[in-house]
C-alpha positions, 0 to 999 in steps of 0.5 A: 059393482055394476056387473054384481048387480047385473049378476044378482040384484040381491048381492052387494059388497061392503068392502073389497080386496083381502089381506092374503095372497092366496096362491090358489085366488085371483083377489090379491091380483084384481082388488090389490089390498083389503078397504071398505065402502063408505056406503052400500044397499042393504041386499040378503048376498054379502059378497066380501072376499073378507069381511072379517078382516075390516075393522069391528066398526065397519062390521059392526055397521054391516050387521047393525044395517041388516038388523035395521032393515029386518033383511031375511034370507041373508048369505055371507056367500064368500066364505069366511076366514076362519082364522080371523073369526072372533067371539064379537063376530059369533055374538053378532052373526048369532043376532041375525034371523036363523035362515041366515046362513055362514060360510065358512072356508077350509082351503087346506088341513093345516088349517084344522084347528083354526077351522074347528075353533071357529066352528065351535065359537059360532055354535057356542054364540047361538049359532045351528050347524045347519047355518054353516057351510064350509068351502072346501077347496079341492085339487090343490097341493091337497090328496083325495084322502085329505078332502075326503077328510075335511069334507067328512069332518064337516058333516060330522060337525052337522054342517054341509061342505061344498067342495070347490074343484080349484081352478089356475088362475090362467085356466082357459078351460073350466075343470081342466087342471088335474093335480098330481096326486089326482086323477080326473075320475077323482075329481069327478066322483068328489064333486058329483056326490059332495055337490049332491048331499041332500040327494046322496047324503044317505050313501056312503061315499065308497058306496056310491063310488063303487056303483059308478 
């Protein structure tokens, strides 16, 4: 907690741990299983690697305390899980100030219709497609097609993605690892543009590889 706070004095956790063991995340191994705080300061950066998975009461105690505190600015930064997104959790997060912003994961295609169902039940409870943004995993037992996919899906949806280059959890270099369906141009040129929407948004990504 003290290194979070020398990071960012405006981010806090509620709870810590997860209940998956994603082969692509270092949580399981470094916070073992999911549970909650029994307390917490009330800060805008929610970092929990899965707040959805607590229970409705500590979540309803999170969205309850942002409320109370007329908090603005708020940011679920970690990304949340799709799969566990319900129409109680829309409700709530649809209360709170529309600069607040919900960020979704989408890790893997097999996971499309859990991704797209809970997109519609946050925009069905109030929720603008502009609050959400998605994480995008990229480089992981995925093809440059598969993310081109996703990614485009999402900005279909009227959302923004945010691709995220995966990383070995052994990695001793940043942007090292190449999987075998990529090549490091690839990865590259996904990164440059998906990073840069608001700037490049308007050219189609074949269009801005060509002029590369």
């Amino acid at each position: 907690v003290a290194a979070l706070v020398h990071h960012n004095k405006d981010a806090v956790f509620t709870s810590r741990g997860c209940i998956r063991k994603c082969g692509f995340c270092l949580v399981p191994k470094a916070e073992g299983a999911l549970f909650e705080l029994d307390d917490w300061d009330v800060k805008p950066i929610i970092c929990d690697n899965n707040l959805l998975a607590t229970s409705t009461t500590h979540f309803d105690k999170v969205i309850d305390r942002l409320l109370e505190a007329r908090i603005k600015g708020i940011d679920f930064n970690q990304g949340l899980d799709a799969r566990l997104l319900s129409g109680h959790h829309a409700r709530r997060f649809a209360e709170l100030p529309k600069d607040t912003i919900i960020r979704l994961a989408w890790d893997d295609i097999g996971t499309e219709a859990q991704y797209l169902s809970a997109f519609d039940v946050l925009v069905n409870a109030g929720v603008l497609p502009k609050q959400i943004r998605t994480y995008v995993l990229i480089g992981y037992n995925d093809t440059p097609d598969d993310a081109f996919y996703r990614l485009e899906k999402i900005r279909e949806l009227g959302a923004l993605p945010s691709p995220m280059r995966f990383q070995p959890l052994n990695a001793v270099r940043k942007n090292e690892f190449v999987g075998e369906n990529w090549t490091e141009r690839e990865l590259r040129d996904f990164m440059r543009y998906y990073s840069r929407l608001n700037q490049l948004g308007f050219i189609p990504f074949a269009e801005y590889k060509g002029a590369l």
